[in-house]
N, C-alpha and C positions, 0 to 999 in steps of 0.2 A: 407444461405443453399439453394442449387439449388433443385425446387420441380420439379417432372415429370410432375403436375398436373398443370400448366400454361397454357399458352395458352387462347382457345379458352373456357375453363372451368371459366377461370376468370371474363369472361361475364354472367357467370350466378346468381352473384351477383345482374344482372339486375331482373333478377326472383322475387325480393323485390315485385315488381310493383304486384304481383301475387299473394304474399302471406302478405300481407300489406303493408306499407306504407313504402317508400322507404327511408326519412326522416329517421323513426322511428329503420328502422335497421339500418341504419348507428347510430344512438347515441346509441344503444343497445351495437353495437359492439366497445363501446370508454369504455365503463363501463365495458363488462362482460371478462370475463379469463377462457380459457381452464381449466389451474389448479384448480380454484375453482370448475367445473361442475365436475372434475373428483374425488377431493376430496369428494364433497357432495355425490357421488355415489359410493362410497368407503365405506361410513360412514353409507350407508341404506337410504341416503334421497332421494326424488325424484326431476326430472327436470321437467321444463315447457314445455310446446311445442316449448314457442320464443325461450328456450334455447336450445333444442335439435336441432332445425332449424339451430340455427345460428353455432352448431360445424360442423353438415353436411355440411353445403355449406363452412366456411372456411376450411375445410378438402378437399374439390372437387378444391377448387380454389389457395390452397396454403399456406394459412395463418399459417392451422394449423397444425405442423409438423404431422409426423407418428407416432415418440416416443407417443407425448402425447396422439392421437388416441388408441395406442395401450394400454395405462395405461386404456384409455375409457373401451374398449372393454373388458380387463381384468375386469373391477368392474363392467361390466355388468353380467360377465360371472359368479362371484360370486356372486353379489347384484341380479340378475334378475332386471328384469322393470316393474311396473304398467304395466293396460291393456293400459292405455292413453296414457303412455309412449313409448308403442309399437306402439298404430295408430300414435304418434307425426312423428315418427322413420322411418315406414315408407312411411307418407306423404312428409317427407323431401326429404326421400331417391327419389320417386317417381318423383321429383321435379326438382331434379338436373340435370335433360338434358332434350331434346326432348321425346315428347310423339308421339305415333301413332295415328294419328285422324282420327278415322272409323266412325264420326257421320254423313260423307254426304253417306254412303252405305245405300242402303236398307235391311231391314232385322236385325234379332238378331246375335250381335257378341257374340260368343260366345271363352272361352280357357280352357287350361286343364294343370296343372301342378302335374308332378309323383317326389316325392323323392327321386327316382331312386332304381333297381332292379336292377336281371340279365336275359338278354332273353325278358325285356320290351321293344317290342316292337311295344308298344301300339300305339303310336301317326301315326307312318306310316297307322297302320289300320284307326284310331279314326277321324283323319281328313277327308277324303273323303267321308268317312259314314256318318259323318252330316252334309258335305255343299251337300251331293245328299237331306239331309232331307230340303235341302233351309237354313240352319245356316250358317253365316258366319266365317271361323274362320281362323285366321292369328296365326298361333303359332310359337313364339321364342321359339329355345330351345339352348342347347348347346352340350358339346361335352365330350366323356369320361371321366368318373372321379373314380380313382382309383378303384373300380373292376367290374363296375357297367359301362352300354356301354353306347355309346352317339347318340342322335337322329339324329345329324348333321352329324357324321361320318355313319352312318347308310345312312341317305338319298344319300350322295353323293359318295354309293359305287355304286348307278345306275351314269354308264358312262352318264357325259356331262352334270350333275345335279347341277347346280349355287344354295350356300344357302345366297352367302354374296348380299343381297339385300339393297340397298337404302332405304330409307322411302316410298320415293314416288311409286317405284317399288313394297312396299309390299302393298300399299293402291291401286296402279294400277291391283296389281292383284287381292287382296279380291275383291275388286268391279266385278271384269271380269270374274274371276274363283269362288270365295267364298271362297277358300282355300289356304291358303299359309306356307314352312316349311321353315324357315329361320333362320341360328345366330345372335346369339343378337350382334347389332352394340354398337359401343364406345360412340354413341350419345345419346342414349336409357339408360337412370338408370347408367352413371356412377360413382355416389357413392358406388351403388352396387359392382361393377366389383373393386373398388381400397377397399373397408371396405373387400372383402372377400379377396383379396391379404393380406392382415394383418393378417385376421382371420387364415388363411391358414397357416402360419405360427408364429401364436402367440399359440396356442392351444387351442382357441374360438370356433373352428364349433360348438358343440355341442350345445351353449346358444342356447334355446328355443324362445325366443325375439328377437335374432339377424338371428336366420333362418325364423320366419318368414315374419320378415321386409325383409328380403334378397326374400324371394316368391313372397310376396305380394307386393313389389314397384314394378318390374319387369309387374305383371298382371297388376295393375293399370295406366304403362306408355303402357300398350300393346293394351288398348283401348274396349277392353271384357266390355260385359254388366253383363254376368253371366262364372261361373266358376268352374269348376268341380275339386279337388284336390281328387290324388290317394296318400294317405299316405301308404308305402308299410311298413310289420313289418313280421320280421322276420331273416334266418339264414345271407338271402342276401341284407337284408336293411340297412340301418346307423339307424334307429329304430327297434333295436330286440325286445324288449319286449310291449309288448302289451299295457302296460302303458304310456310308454311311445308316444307308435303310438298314443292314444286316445289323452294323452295330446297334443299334437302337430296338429292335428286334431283339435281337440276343440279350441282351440287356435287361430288357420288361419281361422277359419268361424266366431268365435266370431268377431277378427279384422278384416276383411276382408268383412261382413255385418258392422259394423260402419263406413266403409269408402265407403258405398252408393254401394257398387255391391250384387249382387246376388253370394251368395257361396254355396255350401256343399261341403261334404268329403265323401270318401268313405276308409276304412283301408283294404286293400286288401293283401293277405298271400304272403308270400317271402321267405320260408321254402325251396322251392326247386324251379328252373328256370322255368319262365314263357315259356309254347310251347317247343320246344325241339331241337333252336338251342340259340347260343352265341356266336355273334361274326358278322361283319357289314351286307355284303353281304350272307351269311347265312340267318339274320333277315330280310333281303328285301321281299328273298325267301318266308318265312312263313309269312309279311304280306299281300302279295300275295293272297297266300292259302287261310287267313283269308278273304279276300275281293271276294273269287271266292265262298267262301263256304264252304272252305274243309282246313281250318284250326284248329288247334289243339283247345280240347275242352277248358282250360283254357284259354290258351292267349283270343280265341272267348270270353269266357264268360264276361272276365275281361273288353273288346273291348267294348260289349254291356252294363255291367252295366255303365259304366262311358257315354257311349253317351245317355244311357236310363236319366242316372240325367240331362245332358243339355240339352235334349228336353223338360221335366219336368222345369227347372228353367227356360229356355225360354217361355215356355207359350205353347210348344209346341202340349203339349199331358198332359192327366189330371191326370198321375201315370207311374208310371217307368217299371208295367207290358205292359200297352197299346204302350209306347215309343218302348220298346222293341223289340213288335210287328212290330210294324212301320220299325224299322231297319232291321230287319231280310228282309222283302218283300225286301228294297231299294237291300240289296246283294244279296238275290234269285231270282231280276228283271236282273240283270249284273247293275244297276245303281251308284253301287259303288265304282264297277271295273271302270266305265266308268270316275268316277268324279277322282279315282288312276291318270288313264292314261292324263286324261286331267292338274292333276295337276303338272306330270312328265312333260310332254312338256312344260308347262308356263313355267320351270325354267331349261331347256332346255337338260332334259333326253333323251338317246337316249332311244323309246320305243321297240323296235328290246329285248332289254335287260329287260323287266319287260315282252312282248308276252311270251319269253323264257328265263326262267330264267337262263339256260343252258348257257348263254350269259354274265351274271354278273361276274366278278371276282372272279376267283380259284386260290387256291392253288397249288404248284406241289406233297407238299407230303400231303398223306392220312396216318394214324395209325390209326388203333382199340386196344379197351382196353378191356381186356377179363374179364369175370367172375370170381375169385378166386371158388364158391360154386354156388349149385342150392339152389332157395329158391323162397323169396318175397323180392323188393326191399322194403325194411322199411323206407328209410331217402337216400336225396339225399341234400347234402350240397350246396346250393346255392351259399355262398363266395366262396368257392374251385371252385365251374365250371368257376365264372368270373375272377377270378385272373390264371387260367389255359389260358383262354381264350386270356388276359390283353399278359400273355407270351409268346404264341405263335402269337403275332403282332397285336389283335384286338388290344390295349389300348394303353396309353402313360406310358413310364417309366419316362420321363424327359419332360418335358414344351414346348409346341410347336413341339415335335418330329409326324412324320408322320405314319397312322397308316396303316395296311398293310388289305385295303378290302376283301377278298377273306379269311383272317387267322379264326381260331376260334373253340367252340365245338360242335358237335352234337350227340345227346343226342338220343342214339336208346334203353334208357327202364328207366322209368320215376318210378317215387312213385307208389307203387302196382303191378310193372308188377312180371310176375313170368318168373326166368329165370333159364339156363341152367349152371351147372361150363364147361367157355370154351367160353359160346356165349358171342359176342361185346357187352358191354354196353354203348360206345363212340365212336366217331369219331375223331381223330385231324386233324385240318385242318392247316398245317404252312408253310412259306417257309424258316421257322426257324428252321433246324435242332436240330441244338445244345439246344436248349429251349424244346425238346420232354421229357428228361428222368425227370425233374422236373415237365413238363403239367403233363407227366405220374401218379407221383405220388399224386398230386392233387388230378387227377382225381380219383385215385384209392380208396383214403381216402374220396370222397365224398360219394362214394356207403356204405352204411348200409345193408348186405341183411341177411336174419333170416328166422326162416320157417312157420311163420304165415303170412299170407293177412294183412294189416294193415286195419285199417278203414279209411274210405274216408276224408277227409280233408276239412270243406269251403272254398270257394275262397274268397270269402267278408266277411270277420271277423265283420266289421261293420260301421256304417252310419253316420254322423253329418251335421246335418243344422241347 
């Protein structure tokens, strides 16, 4: 059977040397069988670590076909895994390729991983805010995923913006810059990238064990000393219920402290879009704003608590109120704008296009979507604005399709405002005609409006470390 996964993956069977005795896994692997680890996990037993090891790496190298991975994956998805099973899972995973090695830079590396929202546009702010605090930080991210926008499509709607980096290229620039926003390479955690192709279409994401191995090898090959995770729960997360955010939270810090980093979590609300665009080059826009001082109050707030916990778990500052502090001066100094602009150029933005934003990719058509009633906005459907968004050309429909920077929505009256029957509540931005009368309705079903004020909403639902 011909595997994709040859090649140059097949030498990472060499990786033995690394994780014991090279010997020793070759006579492991004359004894043991896929089919029995998948039975035994079928049946409620648990595996070892040597055996979890050893399906990871013949999965990355070819041995072991897809079918029987996918049988895996199914009994994990019903069995669950021990905690053990999970650090096993994803030290494996972590293992299977090239790591980024940030231990000759000076300073605390630090990362940040979001579960993804709509309107998060965190990371564009979040990084330049703490390598102006002296942190270092190299963040992998990736790219759209079904309604929910992507960092890398986002970074590279500023004209002339390179995310596919090299290895050496993103340690050349952590070291130079402190900052860097790049996609995750084929080299970096490819058990990752081939176990969620399966996942993806087997009907796995959901496992709790299998997504956090999927976060957590990812942060571990990316070289971070500590690590901040936004668990987002709500109408626009792939975690709506509250329970389910803590569990998954609690989960990735527990794992994630046994395997020697620094973690916590913060569960942050997803009820209604963060800041008040969706959609690539729109989001540049507002991290902009965010980094000048004059960004919207939640996306800011959300921007601060997460860099407030990695000063905090670096050693930075001795509580997440005085961190906080500390960030706010770096943006009310322009220090943070300064570290934006300088990070735009390493990766070779034109800055013409972040001075003035006015310069970034548009649309040719504008729509507004009017009020049906005057009231209070009650409820603002966070899936409807990104799957509106996803349609009018921010997002991908189909695998590798190209996303349209400039497309997207913007959001002119958020949770609580009080508004008129008649006034805009929306923007569409597309050069997708034919995709309007559907945005339309989206959007239309997103707005809730009624005649009371609602009450104000937290932003940080709550905390795990």
């Amino acid at each position: 059977m011909h595997s994709p996964r040859g090649g140059k993956y097949r030498a990472l069977w060499a990786l033995g040397t690394a994780l014991g005795n090279p010997q020793s896994c070759a006579s492991i692997a004359k004894v043991m069988r896929a089919i029995d680890l998948i039975e035994r996990k079928r049946d409620g037993g648990e595996l070892s670590s040597q055996e979890i090891r050893w399906l990871v790496q013949g999965f990355v190298n070819g041995t072991i076909p897809d079918y029987q991975m996918s049988a895996f994956l199914m009994a994990v998805y019903f069995r669950g895994m021990t905690e053990q099973e999970t650090v096993a899972l994803t030290q494996a995973m972590a293992e299977s390729g090239e790591k980024i090695d940030l231990s000759r830079i000076g300073g605390v590396k630090v990362d940040k991983h979001s579960t993804g929202g709509v309107g998060d546009t965190v990371t564009l702010a979040l990084v330049p805010v703490v390598a102006s605090a002296g942190l270092v930080m190299a963040k992998l991210s990736g790219r759209a995923l079904g309604h929910t926008g992507g960092t890398i499509d986002k970074f590279e709607a500023i004209p002339g913006v390179r995310t596919e980096l090299s290895l050496e290229e993103i340690r050349s620039q952590a070291a130079r810059v402190g900052a860097v926003i790049a996609d995750h390479t084929a080299d970096v955690v490819p058990a990752d990238r081939l176990i969620y192709e399966l996942r993806d279409v087997t009907g796995t994401v959901p496992s709790l064990p299998l997504i956090a191995a999927s976060v957590l090898s990812k942060k571990l090959a990316g070289g971070a000393d500590a690590i901040v995770l936004d668990v987002k729960c709500g109408d626009g997360a792939f975690m709506r219920e509250w329970a389910e955010a803590e569990r998954l939270a609690t989960t990735l810090v527990r794992v994630g402290n046994r395997l020697g980093k620094k973690f916590s979590a913060l569960i942050t609300a997803m009820d209604e879009p963060l800041g008040r665009m969706a959609g690539n080059a729109l989001e540049v826009r507002q991290a902009v704003e965010v980094l000048q001082g004059r960004g919207p109050a939640d996306l800011t707030e959300v921007t601060l608590a997460l860099g407030a916990e990695l000063l905090v778990l670096a050693g930075e500052a001795p509580a997440p109120a005085a961190a906080r502090a500390c960030l706010i001066r770096l943006v009310e100094s322009g220090r943070a704008w300064e570290k934006f602009r300088e990070l735009v150029a390493a990766q070779g933005g034109d800055l013409r296009a972040v001075d003035n934003p006015e310069l970034l990719p548009q649309a040719s058509t504008a729509v507004e979507i009017l009020s049906p009633a005057s009231g209070y906005v009650q409820g603002l459907a966070a899936r409807n604005i990104g799957l509106a968004a996803g349609l009018l050309g921010a997002g991908r429909e189909v695998k590798g399709q190209a996303v349209d920077p400039g497309a997207g929505v913007e959001l002119l009256a958020k949770v609580g405002y009080e508004v008129r029957r008649g006034q805009p509540l929306a923007r569409l931005h597309t050069n997708r005609k034919e995709r309007i009368p559907e945005a339309e309705r989206l959007i239309a079903a997103a707005f809730h409006i009624g005649p009371d004020r609602p009450e104000p909403r937290p932003l940080i639902l709550g905390r795990v470390a």
